[in-house]
C-alpha positions in Angstrom: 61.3 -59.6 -26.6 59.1 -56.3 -26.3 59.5 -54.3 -29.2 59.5 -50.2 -29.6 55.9 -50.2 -30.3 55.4 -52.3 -27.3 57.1 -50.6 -25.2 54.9 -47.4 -26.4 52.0 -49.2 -26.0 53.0 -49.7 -21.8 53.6 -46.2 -21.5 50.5 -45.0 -23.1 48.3 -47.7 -20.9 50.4 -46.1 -18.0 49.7 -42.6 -18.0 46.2 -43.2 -18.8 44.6 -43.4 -15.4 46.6 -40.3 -14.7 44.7 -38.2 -17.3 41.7 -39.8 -15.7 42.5 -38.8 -12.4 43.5 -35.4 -13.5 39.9 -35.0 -15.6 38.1 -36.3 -12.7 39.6 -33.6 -10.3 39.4 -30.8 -12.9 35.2 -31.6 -13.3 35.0 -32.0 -9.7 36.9 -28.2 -9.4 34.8 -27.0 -11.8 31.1 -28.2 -10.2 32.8 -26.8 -7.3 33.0 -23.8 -8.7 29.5 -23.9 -10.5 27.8 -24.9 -7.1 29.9 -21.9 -5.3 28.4 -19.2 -8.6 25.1 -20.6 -8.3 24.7 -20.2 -4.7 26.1 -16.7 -5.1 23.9 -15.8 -7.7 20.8 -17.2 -5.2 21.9 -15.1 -2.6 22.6 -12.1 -5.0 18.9 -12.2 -6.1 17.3 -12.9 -2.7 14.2 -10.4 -2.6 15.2 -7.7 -0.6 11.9 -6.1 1.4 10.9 -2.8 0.7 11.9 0.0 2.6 9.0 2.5 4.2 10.3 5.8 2.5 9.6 3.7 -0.9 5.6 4.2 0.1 4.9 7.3 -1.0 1.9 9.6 0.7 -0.9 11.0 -1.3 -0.4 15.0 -1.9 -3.1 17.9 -0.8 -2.6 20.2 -3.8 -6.4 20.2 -4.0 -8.6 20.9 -1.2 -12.1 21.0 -3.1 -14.2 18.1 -1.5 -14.3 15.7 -4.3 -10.4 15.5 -4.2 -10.1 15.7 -0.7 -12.6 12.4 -0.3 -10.3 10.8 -2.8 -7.0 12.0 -1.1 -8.6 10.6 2.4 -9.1 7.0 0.8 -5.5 7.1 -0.8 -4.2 8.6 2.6 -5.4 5.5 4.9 -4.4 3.0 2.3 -1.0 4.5 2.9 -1.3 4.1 6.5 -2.1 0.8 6.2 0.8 -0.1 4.1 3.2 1.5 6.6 2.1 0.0 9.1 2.0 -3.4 7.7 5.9 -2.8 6.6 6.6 -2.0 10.0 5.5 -4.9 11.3 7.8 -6.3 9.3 11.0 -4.7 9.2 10.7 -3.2 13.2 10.4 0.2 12.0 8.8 3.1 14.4 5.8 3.6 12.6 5.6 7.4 13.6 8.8 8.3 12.4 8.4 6.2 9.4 4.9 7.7 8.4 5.2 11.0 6.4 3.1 13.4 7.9 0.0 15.4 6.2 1.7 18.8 6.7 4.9 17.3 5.0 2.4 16.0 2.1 0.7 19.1 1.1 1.6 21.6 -1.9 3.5 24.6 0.3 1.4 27.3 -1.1 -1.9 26.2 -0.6 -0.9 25.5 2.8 0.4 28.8 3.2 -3.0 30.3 1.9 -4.9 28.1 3.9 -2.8 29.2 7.2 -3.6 32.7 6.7 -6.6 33.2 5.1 -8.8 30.2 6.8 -7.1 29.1 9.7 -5.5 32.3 11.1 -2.3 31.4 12.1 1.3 30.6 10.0 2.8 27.7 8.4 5.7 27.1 10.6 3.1 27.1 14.0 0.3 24.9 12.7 0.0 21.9 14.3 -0.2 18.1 12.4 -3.7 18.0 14.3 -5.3 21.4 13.6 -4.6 20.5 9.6 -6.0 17.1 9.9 -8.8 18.2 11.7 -9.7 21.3 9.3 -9.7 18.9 6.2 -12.1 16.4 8.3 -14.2 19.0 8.1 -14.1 19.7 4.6 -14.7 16.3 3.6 -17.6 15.7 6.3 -19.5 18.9 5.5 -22.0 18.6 1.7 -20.1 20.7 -1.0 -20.6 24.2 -1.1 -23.6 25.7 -2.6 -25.1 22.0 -3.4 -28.5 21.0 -2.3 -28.5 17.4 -2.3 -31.5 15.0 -2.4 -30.6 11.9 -0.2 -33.0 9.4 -1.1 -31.7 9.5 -4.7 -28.5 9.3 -3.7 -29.2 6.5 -1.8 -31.5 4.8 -4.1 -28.9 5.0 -6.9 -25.9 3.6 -4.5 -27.2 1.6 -2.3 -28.8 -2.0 -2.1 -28.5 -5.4 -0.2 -26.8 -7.8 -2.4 -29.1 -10.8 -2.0 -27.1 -13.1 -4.2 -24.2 -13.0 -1.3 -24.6 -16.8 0.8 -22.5 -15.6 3.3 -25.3 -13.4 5.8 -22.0 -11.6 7.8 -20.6 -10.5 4.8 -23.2 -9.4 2.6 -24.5 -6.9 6.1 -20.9 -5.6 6.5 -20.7 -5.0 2.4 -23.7 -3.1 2.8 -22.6 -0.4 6.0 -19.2 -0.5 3.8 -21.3 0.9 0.9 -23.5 3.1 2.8 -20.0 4.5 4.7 -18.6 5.1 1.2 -21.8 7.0 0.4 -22.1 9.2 2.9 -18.4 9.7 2.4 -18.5 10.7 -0.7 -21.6 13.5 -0.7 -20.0 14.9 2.0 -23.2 14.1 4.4 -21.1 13.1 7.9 -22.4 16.0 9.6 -25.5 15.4 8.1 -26.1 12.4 10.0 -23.8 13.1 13.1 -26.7 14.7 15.0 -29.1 12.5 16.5 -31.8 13.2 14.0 -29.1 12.8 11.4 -28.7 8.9 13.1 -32.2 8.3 12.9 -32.3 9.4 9.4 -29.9 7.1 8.7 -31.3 4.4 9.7 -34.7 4.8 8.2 -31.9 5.3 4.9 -30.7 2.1 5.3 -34.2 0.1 6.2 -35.2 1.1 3.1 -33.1 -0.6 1.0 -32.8 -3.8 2.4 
């Protein structure tokens, strides 16, 4: 004879495998879930490239020749940079690279166009401005009368302590480049005395 209590007993024993079942569905809902927020959040923080107007040019508000040298070294590191994003994204290069005449202070350009270069902002030409501060930063500052072989003796010199032959030759043009760069001297040695020059320059500190 099965008594109240035993009766209870059955019933309890009998839903129990429901509440099992029902707990082992609600954690498999909820990993569900967890697996579905995690991979959202992946894809939610996924590095997303750079875009090419985020790479910003250097500005000409300076066109003495010790900021123009600097602004021509920042200037082809931007280059650089474009390009290698383009490669990357498929971009037109020339229509993603900011031009110079759209990265120079208005005014000065304006003062240069009319005073210097005889002509007007809105007709000068991406080339002709290019070209005008090449020649800036090629020619030896105004009014400076510089002694080469000191420049060169204090700049320059073969790193012997470099194993690797190719590299410790290219380092030293790079340097010598940078150099003559820097003072301005490109039309210095552009002529053919200039080249010889040059290479008596760099003999010398090997």
């Amino acid at each position: 004879m099965r008594t109240r209590s035993g009766r209870h007993s059955q019933v309890d024993q009998g839903t129990r495998p429901t509440e099992r079942t029902e707990t082992t569905t609600t954690s498999a809902t909820v990993g569900a879930e967890t697996k579905v927020s995690v991979a959202t959040a992946t894809n939610s923080t996924t590095a997303i490239p750079v875009s090419s107007s985020s790479i910003v040019p250097p500005y000409v508000d300076d066109v003495s020749h010790l900021a123009l040298v600097k602004w021509k070294r920042e200037r082809l590191e931007y280059e650089d940079a474009i390009e290698a994003r383009c490669a990357t994204t498929v971009e037109d290069k020339s229509k993603a690279l900011r031009s110079v005449k759209n990265s120079f202070n208005r005014q000065l350009l304006k003062t240069l166009c009319k005073f210097e270069w005889g002509t007007t902002v809105e007709e000068v030409m991406e080339d002709r401005i290019v070209s005008e501060l090449d020649k800036i930063i090629g020619n030896v500052m105004n009014d400076v009368i510089l002694d080469v072989d000191a420049i060169f003796d204090a700049g320059i010199k073969m790193d012997l302590q470099q194993r690797d032959v190719k590299a410790r030759v290219l380092n030293y043009f790079m340097k010598c480049d940078e150099i003559i760069l820097q003072h301005g001297l490109a039309s210095t040695f552009s002529t053919a005395t200039g080249v010889k020059e040059k290479c008596r320059v760099l003999k010398k500190h090997l």
